[in-house]
VMD Tcl script that draws the C-alpha trace (Angstrom):
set ca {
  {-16.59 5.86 10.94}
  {-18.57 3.98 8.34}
  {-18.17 -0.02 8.27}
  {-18.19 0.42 4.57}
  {-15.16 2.43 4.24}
  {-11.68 0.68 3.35}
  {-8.39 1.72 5.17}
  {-5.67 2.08 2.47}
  {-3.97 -1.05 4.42}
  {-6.91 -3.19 2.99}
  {-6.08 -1.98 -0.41}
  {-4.62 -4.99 -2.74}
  {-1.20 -4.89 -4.03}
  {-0.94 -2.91 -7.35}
  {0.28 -4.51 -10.58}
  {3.72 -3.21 -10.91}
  {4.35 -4.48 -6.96}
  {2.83 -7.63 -7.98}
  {5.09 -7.95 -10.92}
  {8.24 -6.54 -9.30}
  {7.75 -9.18 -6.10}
  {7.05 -11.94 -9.12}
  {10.22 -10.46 -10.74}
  {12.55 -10.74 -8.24}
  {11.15 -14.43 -6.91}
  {12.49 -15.24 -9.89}
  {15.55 -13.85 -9.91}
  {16.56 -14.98 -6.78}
  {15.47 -18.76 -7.31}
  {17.91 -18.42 -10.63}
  {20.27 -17.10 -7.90}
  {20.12 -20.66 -5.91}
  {20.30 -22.41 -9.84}
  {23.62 -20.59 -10.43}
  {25.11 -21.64 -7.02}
  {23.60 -25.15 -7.66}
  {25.33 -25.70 -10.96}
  {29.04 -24.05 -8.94}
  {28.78 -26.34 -6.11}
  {28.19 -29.38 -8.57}
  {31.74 -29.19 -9.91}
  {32.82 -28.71 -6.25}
  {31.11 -32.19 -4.86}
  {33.01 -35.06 -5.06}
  {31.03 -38.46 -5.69}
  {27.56 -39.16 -5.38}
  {27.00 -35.84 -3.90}
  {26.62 -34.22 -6.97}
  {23.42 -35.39 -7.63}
  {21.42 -33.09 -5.34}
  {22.88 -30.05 -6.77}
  {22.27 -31.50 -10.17}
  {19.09 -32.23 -9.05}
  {18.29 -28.71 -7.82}
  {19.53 -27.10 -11.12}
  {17.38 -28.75 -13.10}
  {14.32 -28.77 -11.14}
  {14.49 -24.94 -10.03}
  {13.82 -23.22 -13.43}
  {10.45 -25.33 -13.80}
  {9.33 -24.06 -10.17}
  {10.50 -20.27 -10.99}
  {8.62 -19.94 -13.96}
  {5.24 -21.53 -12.31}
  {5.82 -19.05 -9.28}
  {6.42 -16.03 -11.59}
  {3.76 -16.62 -13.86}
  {0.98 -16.52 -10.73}
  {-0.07 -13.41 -10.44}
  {-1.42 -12.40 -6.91}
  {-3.06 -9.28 -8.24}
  {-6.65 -9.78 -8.15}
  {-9.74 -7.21 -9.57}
  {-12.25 -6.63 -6.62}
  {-15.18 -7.65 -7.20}
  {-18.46 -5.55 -8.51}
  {-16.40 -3.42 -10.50}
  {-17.34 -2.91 -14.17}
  {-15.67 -1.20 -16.88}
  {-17.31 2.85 -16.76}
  {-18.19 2.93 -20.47}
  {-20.20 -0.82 -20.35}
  {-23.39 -0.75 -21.38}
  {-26.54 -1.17 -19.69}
  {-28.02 -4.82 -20.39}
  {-30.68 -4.55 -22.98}
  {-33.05 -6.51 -24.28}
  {-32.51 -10.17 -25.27}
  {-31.57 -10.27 -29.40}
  {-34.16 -13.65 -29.58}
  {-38.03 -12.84 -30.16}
  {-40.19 -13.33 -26.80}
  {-41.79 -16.57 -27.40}
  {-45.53 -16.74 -27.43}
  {-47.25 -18.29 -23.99}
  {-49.53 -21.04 -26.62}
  {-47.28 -21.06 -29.44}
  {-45.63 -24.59 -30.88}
  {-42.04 -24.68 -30.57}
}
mol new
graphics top color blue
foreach p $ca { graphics top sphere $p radius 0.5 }
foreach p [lrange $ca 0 end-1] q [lrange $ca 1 end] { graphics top cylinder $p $q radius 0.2 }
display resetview
């Protein structure tokens, strides 16, 4: 076996996985937000400030999380229809001329 060739294990995670694991990070840290703002009204006293706490700190942290995306492009790929570099658009510049 070649040690250039990739095992589909070493392949990244696609885009829709990466958005559907993003997705439901999100959904389930809204989850804990929901139960936060349910056991406030429960908590007698002082208490209630952690829950309070946690339901409005948690949507700030599930958008930051949900807006990283993991997916990454490998690198040395380039888009099949680029073109090839040409030449530079400035004139070559003269080896005794003023500048």
């Amino acid at each position: 076996m070649r040690e250039n060739s990739r095992s589909l294990t070493d392949l990244p995670m696609s885009p829709d996985e990466d958005r559907q694991r993003r997705f439901r990070l999100y959904f389930y840290l809204m989850l804990v937000r929901v139960a936060a703002l349910g056991v406030f009204f429960v908590v007698p006293g002082w208490w209630k400030l952690i829950p309070a706490f946690l339901a409005v700190v948690i949507p700030y942290f599930a958008v930051v999380i949900a807006t990283v995306s993991t997916h990454r492009q490998p690198e040395g790929i380039e888009a099949p229809n680029a073109l090839p570099p040409g030449r530079s658009s400035t004139p070559p510049v003269a080896e005794g001329a003023p500048q």
